[in-house]
C-alpha positions as CSV (number, residue, x, y, z in Angstrom):
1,X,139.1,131.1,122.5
2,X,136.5,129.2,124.3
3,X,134.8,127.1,122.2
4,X,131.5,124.9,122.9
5,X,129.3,121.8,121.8
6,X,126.0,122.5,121.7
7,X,123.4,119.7,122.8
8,X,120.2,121.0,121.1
9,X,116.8,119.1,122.3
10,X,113.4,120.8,121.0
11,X,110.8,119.0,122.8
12,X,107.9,121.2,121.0
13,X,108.7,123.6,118.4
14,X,108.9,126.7,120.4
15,X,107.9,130.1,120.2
16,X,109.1,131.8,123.2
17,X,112.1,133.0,123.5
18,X,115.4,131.5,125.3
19,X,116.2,131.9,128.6
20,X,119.9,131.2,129.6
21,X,121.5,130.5,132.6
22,X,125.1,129.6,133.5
23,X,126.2,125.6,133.3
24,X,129.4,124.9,135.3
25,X,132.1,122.1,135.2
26,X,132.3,121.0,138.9
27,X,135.7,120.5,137.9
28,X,136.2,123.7,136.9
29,X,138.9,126.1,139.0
30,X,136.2,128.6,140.5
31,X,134.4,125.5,141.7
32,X,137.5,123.7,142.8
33,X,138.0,127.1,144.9
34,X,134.9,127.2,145.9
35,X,134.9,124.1,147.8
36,X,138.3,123.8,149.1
37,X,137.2,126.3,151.8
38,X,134.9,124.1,153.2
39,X,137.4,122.1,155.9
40,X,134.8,119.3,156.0
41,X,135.1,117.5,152.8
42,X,138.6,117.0,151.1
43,X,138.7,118.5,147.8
44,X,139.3,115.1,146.1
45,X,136.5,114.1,147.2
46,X,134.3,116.5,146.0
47,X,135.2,116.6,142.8
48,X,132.8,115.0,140.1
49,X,134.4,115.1,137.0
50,X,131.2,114.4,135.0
51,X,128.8,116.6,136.6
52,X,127.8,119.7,135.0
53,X,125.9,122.2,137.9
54,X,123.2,124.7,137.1
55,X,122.0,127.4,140.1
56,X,118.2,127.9,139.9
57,X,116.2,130.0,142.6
58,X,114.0,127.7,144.7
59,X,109.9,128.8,146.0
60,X,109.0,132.4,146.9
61,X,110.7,134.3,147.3
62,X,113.6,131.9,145.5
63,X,116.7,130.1,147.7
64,X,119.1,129.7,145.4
65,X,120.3,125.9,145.0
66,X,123.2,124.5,142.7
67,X,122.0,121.5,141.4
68,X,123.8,118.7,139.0
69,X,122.0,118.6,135.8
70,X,121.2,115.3,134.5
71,X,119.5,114.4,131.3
72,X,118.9,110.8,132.2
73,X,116.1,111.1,134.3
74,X,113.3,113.1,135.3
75,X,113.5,114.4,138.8
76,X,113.8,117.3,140.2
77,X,115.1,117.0,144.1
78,X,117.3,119.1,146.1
79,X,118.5,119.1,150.4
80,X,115.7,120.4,152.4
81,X,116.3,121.1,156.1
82,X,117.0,120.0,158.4
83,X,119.3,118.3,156.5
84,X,123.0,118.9,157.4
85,X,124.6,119.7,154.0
86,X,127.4,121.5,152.5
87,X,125.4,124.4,151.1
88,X,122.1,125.8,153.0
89,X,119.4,123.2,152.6
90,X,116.0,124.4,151.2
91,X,113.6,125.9,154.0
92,X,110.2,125.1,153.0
93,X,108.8,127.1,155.9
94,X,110.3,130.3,154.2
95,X,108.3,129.8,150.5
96,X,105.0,130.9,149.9
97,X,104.7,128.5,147.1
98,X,105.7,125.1,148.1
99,X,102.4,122.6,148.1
100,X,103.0,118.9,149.5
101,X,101.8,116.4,147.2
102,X,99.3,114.1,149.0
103,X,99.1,109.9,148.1
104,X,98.2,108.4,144.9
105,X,95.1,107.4,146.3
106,X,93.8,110.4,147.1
107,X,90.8,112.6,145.4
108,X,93.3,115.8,145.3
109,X,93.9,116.5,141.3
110,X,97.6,116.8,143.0
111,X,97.8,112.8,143.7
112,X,98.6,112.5,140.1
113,X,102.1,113.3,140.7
114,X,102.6,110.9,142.9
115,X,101.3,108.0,140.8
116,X,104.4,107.7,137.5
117,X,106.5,104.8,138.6
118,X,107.3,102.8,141.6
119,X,109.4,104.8,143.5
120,X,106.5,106.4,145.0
121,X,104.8,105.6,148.3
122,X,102.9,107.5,151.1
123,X,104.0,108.4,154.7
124,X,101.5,108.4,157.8
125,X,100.6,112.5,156.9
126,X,99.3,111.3,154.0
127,X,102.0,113.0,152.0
128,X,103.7,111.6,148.6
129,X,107.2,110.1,149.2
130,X,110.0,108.9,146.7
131,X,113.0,106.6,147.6
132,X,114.8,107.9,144.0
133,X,117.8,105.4,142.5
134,X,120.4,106.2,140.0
135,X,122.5,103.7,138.1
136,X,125.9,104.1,140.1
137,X,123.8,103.5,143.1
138,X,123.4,106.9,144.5
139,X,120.2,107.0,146.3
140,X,117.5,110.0,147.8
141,X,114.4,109.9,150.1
142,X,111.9,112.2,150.6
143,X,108.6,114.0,150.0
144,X,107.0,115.3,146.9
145,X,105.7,118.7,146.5
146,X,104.9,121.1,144.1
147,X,106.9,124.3,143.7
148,X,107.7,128.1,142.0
149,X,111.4,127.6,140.2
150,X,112.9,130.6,139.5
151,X,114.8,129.6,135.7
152,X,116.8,133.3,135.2
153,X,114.5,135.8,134.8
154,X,111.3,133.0,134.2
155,X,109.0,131.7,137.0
156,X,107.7,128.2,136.4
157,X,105.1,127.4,138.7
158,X,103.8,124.3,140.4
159,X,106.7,122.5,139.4
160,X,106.7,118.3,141.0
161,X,110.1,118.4,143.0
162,X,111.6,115.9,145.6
163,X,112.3,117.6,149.3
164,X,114.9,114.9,150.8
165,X,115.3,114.3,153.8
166,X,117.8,111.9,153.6
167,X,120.8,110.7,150.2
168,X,123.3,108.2,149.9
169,X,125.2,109.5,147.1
170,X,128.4,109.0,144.9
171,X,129.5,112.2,145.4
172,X,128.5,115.1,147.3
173,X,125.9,117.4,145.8
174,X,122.8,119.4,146.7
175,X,120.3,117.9,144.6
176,X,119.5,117.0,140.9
177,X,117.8,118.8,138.2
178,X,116.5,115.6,136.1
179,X,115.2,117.1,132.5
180,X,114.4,113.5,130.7
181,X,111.3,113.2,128.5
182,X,109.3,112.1,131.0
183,X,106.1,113.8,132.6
184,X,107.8,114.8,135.9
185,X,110.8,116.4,134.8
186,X,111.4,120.6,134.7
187,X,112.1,119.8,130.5
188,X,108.1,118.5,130.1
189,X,106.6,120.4,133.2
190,X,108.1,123.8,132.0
191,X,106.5,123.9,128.3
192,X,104.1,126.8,128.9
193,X,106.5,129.2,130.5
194,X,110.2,128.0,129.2
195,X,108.7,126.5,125.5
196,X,109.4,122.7,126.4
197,X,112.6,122.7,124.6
198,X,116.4,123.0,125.6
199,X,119.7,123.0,124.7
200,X,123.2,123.2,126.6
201,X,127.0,123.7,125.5
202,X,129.7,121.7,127.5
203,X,132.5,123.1,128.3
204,X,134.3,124.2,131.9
205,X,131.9,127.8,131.4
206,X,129.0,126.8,129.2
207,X,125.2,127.2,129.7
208,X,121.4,125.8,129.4
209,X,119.0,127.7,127.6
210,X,115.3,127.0,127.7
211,X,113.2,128.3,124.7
212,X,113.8,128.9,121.3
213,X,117.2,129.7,120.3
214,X,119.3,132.0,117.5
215,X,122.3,129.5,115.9
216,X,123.9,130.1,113.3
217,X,122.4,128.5,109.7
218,X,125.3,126.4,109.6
219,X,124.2,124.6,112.7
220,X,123.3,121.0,112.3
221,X,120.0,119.2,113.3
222,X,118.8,115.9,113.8
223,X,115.7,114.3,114.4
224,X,115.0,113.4,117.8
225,X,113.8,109.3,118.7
226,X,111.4,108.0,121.2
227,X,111.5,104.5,123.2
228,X,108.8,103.2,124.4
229,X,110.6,101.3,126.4
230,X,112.9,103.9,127.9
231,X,110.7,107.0,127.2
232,X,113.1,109.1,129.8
233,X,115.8,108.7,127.5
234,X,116.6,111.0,124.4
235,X,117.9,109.0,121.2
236,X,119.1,109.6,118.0
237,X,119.9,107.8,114.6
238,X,123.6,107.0,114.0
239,X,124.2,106.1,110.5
240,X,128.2,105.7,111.6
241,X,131.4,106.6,113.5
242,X,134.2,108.5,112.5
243,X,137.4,109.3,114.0
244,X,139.6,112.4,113.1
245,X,137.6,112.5,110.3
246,X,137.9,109.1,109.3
247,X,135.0,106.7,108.4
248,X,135.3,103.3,110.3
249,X,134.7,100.6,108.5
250,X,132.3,97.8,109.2
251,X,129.8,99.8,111.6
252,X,126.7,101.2,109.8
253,X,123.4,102.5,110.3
254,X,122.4,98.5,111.2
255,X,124.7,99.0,114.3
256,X,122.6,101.4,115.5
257,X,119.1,100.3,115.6
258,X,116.5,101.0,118.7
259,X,116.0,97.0,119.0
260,X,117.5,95.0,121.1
261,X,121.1,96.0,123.0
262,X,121.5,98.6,120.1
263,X,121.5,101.9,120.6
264,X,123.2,105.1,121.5
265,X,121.8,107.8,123.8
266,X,122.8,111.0,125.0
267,X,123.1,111.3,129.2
268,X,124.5,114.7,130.7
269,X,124.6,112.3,133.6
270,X,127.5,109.6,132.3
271,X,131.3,110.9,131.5
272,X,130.5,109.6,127.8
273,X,127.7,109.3,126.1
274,X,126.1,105.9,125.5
275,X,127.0,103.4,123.0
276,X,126.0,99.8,122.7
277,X,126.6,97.2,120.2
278,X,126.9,94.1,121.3
């Protein structure tokens, strides 16, 4: 019987209803397949037992790309050609939709997606780039641009997305779908089409579903936190820990608060979810 946990995150209180597409274990054996019949990467290298992969259609008309969902940051960004990659690399040339996002200095209403953090800068064309890291050291470059994402049946448009040109990356993937809380990612850009909520089940065949969803009434909620400090990140109040059912002594609510080193955050991104109380 497969059995799943559900992550829930309602950004809004939504009204439209859920759209669900497949979430897949990299690790799982119709992936490990998959990818052993490409001769140029060894399977053990491949495989990135943490990463969960979603497949979401790409400009118009939509190129499909498989993308590694992570929930500890905020940006979109997938392979564009000419890249040489694994998997066909985003054509821009081939979508109707796809918009380059000019400098932060610029009049264009567009600029402001190029002006959220310091990972932005500007090429000669005038164009918004991104030099993008992550915590384990992986590293993209490219251009922004806005783009149509295809999200099952749903079309978000004008959607900020990274078009790299070049990544330096712990393990081989074609891009990221970042859905932190912060302004660039699909999770906040998507609010008028997908509801600006989510939730995903982990397991080696689960899903992400955008929207409101149907659970059960025995299903149960918590209140979502906000840092300041970290506004990417989604927190929640621990009042404890237990372990096969058993309370441990000694760690309380005071264990857990947002000040300081303590804290505990969820991260699709990490192989376990964040806890720190040192």
């Amino acid at each position: 019987m497969l059995t799943c946990r559900a992550f829930l995150l309602f950004l809004t209180v939504s009204t439209i209803a859920g759209t669900r597409i497949p979430l897949t274990h990299t690790n799982s054996p119709t992936t490990r397949r998959h990818l052993a019949t490409d001769p140029r990467v060894p399977v053990t290298t491949i495989i990135f037992h943490i990463a969960y992969n979603v497949t979401l259609g790409v400009g118009t008309p939509p190129q499909e790309q498989t993308l590694f969902v992570d929930t500890g940051s905020n940006l979109l960004w997938f392979n564009c050609f000419p890249m040489d990659t694994l998997t066909p690399a985003f054509n821009s040339t081939n979508s109707t939709s796809f918009v380059p996002v000019p400098c932060a200095d610029s009049s264009d209403p567009n600029a402001k997606y190029c002006s959220h953090d310091n990972n932005f800068g500007c090429d000669p064309s005038g164009v918004c780039t991104y030099d993008y890291w992550y915590m384990d050291g992986s590293n993209t470059q490219g251009t922004m641009a806005l783009e149509s994402i295809t999200v099952g049946d749903s079309v978000v448009p004008r959607v900020p997305v990274g078009c790299a040109q070049a990544a330096n990356l712990s393990s081989p993937m074609n891009g990221i779908l970042g859905l932190g809380g912060g302004f660039l990612s699909l999770a906040s850009q998507s609010s008028g089409t997908l509801g600006g909520a989510f939730s995903y089940c982990l397991s080696r065949a689960g899903w992400l579903e955008f929207g409101r969803s149907n659970f059960s009434t025995d299903t149960q909620w918590t209140p979502m936190l906000h840092s300041s400090k970290y506004p990417i990140y989604y927190y929640i109040n621990l009042t404890g820990l237990a372990v096969d059912g058993v309370r441990l002594d000694g760690i309380d609510e005071t264990s857990f608060r947002m000040s300081g080193r303590r804290r505990w955050r969820g991260d699709s991104g990490h192989g376990d979810d964040v806890l720190d109380i040192t």
